[in-house]
Backbone as XML, in Angstrom:
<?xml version="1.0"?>
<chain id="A" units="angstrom">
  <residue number="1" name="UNK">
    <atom name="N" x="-31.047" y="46.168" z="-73.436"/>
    <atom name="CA" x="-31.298" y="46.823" z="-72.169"/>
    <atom name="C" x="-32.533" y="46.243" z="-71.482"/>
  </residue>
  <residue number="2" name="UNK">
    <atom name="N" x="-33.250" y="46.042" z="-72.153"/>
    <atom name="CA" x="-35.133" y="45.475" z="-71.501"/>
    <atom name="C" x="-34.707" y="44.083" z="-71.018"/>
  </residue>
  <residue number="3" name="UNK">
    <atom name="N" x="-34.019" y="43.425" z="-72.423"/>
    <atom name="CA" x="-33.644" y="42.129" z="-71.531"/>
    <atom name="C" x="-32.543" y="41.849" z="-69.997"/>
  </residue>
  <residue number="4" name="UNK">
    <atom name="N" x="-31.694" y="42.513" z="-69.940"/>
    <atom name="CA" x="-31.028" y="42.906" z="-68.536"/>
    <atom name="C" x="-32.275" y="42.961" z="-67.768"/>
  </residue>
  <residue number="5" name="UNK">
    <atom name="N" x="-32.729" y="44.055" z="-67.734"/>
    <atom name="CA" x="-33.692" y="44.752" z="-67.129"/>
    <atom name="C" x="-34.681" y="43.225" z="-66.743"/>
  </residue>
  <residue number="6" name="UNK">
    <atom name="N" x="-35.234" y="42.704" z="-67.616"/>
    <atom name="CA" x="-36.145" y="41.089" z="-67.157"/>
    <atom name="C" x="-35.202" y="40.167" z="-66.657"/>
  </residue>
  <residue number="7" name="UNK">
    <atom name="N" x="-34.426" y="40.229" z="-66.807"/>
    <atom name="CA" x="-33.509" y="38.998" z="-65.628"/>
    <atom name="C" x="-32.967" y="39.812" z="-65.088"/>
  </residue>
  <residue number="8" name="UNK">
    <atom name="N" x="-32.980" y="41.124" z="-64.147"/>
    <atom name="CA" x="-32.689" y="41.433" z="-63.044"/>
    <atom name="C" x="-34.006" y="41.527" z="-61.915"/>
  </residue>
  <residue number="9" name="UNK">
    <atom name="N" x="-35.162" y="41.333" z="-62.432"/>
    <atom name="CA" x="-36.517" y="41.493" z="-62.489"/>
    <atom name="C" x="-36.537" y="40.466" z="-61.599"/>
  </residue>
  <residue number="10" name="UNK">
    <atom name="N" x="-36.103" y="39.196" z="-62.755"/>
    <atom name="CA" x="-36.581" y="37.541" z="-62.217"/>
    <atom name="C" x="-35.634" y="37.189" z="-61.086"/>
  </residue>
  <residue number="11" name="UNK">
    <atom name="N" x="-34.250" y="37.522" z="-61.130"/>
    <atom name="CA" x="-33.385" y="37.357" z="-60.210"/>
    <atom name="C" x="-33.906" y="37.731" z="-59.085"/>
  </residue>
  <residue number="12" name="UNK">
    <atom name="N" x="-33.995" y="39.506" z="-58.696"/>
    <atom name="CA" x="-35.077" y="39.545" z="-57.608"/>
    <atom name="C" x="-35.922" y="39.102" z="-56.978"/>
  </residue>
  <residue number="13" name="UNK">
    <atom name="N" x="-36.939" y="38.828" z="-58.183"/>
    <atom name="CA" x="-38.259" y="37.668" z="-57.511"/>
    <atom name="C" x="-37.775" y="36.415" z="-56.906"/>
  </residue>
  <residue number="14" name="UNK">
    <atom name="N" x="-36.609" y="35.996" z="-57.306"/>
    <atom name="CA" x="-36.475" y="34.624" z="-56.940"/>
    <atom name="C" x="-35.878" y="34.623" z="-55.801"/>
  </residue>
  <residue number="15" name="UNK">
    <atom name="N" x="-35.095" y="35.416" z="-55.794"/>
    <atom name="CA" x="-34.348" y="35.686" z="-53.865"/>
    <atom name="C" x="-35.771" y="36.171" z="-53.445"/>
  </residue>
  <residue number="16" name="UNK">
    <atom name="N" x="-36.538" y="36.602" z="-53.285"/>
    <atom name="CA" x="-37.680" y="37.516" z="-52.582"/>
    <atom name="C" x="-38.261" y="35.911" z="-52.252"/>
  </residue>
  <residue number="17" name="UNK">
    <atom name="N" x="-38.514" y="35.542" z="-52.996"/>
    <atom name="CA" x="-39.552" y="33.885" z="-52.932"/>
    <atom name="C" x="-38.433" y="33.439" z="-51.921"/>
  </residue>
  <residue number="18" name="UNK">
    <atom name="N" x="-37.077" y="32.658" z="-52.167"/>
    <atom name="CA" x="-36.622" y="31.931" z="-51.656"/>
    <atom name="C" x="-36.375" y="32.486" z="-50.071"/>
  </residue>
  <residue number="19" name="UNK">
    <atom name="N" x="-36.260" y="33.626" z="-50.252"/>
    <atom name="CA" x="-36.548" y="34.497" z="-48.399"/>
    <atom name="C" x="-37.786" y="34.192" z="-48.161"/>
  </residue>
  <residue number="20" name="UNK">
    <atom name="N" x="-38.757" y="34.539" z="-48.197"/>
    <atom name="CA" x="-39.789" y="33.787" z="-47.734"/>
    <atom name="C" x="-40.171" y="32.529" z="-47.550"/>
  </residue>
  <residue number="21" name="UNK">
    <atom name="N" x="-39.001" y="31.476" z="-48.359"/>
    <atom name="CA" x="-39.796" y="30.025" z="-47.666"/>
    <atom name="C" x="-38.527" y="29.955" z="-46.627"/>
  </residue>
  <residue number="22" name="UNK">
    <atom name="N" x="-37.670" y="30.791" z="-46.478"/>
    <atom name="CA" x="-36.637" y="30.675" z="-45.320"/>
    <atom name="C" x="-37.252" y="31.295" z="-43.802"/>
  </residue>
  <residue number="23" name="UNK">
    <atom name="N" x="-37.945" y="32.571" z="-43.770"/>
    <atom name="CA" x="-38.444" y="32.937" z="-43.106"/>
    <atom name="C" x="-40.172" y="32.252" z="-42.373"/>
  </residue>
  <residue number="24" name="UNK">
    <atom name="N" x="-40.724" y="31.567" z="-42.786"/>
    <atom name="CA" x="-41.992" y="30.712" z="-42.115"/>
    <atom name="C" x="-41.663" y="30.931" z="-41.047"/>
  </residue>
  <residue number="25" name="UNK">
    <atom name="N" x="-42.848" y="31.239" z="-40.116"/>
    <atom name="CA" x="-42.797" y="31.508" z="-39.233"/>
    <atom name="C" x="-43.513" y="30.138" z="-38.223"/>
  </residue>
  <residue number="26" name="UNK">
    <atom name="N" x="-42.838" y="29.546" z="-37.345"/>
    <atom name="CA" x="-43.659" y="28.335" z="-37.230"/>
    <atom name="C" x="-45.040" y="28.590" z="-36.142"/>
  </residue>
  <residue number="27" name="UNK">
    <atom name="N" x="-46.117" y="27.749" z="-36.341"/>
    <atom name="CA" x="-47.493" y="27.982" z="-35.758"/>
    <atom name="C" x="-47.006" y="28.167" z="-34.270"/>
  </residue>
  <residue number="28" name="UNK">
    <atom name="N" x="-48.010" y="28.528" z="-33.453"/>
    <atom name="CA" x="-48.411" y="28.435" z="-32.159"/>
    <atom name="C" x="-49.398" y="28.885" z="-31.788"/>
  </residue>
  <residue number="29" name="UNK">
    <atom name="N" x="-49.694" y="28.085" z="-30.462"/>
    <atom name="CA" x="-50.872" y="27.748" z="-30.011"/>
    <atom name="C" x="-50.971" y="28.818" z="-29.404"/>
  </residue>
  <residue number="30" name="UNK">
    <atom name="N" x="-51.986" y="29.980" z="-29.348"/>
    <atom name="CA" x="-52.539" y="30.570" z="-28.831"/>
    <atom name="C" x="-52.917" y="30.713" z="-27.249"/>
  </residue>
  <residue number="31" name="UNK">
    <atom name="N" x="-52.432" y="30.689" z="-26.623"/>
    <atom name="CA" x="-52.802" y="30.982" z="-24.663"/>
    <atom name="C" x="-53.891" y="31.415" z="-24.267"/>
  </residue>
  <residue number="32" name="UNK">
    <atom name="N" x="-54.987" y="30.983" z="-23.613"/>
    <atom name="CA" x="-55.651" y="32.226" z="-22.894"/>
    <atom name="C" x="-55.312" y="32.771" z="-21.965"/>
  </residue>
  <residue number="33" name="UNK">
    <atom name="N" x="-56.028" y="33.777" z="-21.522"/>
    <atom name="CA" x="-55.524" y="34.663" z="-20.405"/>
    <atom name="C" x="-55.926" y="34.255" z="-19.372"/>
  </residue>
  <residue number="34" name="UNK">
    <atom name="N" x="-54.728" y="34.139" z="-18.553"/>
    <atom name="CA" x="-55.067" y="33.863" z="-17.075"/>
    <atom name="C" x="-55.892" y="34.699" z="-15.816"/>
  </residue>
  <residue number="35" name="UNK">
    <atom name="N" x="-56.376" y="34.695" z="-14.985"/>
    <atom name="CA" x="-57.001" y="35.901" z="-14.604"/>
    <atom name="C" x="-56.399" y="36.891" z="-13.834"/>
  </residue>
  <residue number="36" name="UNK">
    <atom name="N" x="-55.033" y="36.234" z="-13.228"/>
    <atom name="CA" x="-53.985" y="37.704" z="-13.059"/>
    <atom name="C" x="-53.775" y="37.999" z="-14.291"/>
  </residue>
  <residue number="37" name="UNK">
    <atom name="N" x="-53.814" y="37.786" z="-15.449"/>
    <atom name="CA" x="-53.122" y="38.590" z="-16.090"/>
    <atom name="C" x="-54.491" y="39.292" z="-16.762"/>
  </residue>
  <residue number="38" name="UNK">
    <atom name="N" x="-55.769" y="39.059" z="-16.919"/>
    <atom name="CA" x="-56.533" y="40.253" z="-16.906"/>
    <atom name="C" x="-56.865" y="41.089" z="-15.730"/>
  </residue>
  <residue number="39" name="UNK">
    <atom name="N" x="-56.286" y="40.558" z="-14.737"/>
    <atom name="CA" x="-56.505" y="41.310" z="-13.589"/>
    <atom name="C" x="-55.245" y="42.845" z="-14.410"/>
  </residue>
  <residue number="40" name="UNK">
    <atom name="N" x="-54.326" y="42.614" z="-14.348"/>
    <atom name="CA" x="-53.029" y="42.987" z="-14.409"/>
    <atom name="C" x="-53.833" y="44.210" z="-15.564"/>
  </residue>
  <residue number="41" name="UNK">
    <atom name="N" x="-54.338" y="43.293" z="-16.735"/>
    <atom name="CA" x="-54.248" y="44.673" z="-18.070"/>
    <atom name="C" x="-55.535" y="45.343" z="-17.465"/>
  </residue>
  <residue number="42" name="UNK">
    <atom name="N" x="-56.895" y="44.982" z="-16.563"/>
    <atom name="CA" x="-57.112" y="46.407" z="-16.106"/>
    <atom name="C" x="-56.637" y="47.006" z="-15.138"/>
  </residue>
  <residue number="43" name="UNK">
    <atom name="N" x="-55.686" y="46.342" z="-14.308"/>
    <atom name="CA" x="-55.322" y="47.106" z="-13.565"/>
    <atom name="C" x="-54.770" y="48.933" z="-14.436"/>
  </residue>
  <residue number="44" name="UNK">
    <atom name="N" x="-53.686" y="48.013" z="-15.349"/>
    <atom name="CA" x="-53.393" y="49.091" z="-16.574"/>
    <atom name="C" x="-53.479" y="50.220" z="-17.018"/>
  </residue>
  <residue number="45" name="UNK">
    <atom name="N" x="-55.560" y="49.352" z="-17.680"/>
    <atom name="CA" x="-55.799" y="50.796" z="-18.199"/>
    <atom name="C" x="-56.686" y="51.594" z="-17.218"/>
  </residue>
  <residue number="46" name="UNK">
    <atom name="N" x="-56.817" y="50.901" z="-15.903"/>
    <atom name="CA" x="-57.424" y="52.139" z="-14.956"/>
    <atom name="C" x="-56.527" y="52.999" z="-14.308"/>
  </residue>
  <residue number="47" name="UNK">
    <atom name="N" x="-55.120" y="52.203" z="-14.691"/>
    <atom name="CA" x="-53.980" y="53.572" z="-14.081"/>
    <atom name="C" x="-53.982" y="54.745" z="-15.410"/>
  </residue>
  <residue number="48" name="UNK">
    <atom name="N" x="-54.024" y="54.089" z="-16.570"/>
    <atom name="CA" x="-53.948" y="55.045" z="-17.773"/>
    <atom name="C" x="-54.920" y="56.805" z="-17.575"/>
  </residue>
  <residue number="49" name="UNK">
    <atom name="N" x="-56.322" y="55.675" z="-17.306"/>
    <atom name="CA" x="-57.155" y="56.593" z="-17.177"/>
    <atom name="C" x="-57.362" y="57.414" z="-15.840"/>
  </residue>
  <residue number="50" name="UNK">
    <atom name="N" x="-56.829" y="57.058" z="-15.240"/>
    <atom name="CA" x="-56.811" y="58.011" z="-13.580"/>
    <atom name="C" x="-55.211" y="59.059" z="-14.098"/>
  </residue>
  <residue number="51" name="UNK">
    <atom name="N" x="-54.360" y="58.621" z="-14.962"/>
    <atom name="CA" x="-53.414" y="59.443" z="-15.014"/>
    <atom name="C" x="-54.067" y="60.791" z="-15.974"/>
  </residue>
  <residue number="52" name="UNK">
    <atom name="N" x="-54.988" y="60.373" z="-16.676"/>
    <atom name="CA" x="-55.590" y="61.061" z="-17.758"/>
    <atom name="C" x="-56.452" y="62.150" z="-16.825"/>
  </residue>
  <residue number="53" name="UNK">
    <atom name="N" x="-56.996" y="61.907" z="-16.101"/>
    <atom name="CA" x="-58.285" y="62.072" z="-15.173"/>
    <atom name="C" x="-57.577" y="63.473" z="-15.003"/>
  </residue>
  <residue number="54" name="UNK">
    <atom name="N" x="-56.352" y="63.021" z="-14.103"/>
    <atom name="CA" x="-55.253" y="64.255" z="-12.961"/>
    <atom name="C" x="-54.496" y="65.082" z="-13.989"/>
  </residue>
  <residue number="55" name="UNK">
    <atom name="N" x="-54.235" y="64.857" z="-15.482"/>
    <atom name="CA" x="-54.017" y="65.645" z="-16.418"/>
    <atom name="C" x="-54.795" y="66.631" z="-16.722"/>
  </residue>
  <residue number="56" name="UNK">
    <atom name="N" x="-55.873" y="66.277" z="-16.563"/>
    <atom name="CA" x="-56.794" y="67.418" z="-17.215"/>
    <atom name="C" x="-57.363" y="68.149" z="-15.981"/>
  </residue>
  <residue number="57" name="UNK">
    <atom name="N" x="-57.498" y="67.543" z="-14.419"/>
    <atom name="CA" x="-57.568" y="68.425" z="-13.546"/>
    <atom name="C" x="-56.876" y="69.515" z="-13.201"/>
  </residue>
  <residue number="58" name="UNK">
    <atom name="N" x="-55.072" y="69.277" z="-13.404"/>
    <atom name="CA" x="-54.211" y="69.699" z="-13.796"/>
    <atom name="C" x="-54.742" y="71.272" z="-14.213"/>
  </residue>
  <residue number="59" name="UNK">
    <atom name="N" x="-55.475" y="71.194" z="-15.243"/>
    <atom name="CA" x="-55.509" y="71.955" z="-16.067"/>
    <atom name="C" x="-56.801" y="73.182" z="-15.985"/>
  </residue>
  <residue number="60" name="UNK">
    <atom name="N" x="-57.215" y="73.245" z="-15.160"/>
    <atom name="CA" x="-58.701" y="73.747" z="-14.766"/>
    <atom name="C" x="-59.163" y="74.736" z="-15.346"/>
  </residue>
  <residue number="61" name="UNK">
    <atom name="N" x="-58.432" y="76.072" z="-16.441"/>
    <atom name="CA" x="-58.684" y="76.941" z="-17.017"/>
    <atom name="C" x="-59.001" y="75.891" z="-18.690"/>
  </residue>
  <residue number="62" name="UNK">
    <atom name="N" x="-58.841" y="74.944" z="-18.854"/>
    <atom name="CA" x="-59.514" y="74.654" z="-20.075"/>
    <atom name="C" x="-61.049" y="73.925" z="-19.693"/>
  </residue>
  <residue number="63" name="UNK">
    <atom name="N" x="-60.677" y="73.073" z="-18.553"/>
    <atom name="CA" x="-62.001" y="72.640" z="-18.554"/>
    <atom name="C" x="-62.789" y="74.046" z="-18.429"/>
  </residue>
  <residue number="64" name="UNK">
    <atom name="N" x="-63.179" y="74.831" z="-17.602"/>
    <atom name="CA" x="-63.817" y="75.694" z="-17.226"/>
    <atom name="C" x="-64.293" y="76.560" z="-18.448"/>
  </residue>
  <residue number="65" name="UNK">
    <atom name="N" x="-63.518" y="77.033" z="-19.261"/>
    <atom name="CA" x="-63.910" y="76.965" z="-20.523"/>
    <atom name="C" x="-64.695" y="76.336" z="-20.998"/>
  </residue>
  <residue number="66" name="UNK">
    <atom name="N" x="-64.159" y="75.111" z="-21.186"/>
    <atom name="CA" x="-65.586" y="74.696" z="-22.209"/>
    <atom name="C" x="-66.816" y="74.085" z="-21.229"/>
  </residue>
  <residue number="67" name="UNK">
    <atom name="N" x="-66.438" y="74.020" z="-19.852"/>
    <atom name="CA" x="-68.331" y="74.120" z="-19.160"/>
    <atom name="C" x="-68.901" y="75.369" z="-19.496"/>
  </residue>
  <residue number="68" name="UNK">
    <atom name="N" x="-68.216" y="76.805" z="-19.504"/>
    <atom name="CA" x="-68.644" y="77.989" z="-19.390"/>
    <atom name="C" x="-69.249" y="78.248" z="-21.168"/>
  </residue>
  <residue number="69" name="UNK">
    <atom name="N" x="-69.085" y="77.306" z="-22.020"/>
    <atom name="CA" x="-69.135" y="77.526" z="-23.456"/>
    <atom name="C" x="-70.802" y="76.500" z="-23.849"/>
  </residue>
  <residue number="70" name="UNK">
    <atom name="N" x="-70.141" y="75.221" z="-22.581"/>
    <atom name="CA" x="-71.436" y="74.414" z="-23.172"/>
    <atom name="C" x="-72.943" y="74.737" z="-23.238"/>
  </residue>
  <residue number="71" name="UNK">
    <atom name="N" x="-72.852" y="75.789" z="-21.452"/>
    <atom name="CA" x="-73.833" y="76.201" z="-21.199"/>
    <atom name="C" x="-74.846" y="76.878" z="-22.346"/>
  </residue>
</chain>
């Protein structure tokens, strides 16, 4: 039984290995960012955060709370 058990072991490992030298992923060169396109990601996250902003204005019985708590 143990011996089954070690050559089902090794069998495994060896498909696991041989998938991995099938899968390599080939290099590439890295891009920098152009300046529309950092224009673009803050454009992004200043929409993120203005959506965030009007969420919580939204909400005026929590803020008010915790100004009325900080005090």
């Amino acid at each position: 039984m143990a011996i089954q058990l070690e050559s089902l072991v090794e069998s495994i490992k060896s498909k696991v290995r041989s998938l991995k030298k099938k899968t390599k992923k080939k290099p590439y060169v890295k891009m920098d960012k152009s300046a529309s396109v950092r224009v673009e990601i803050r454009s992004r996250k200043a929409k993120k955060l203005i959506d965030k902003t009007l969420q919580a204005a939204d909400r005026p019985e929590i803020w008010g709370f915790v100004i009325l708590n900080n005090k």
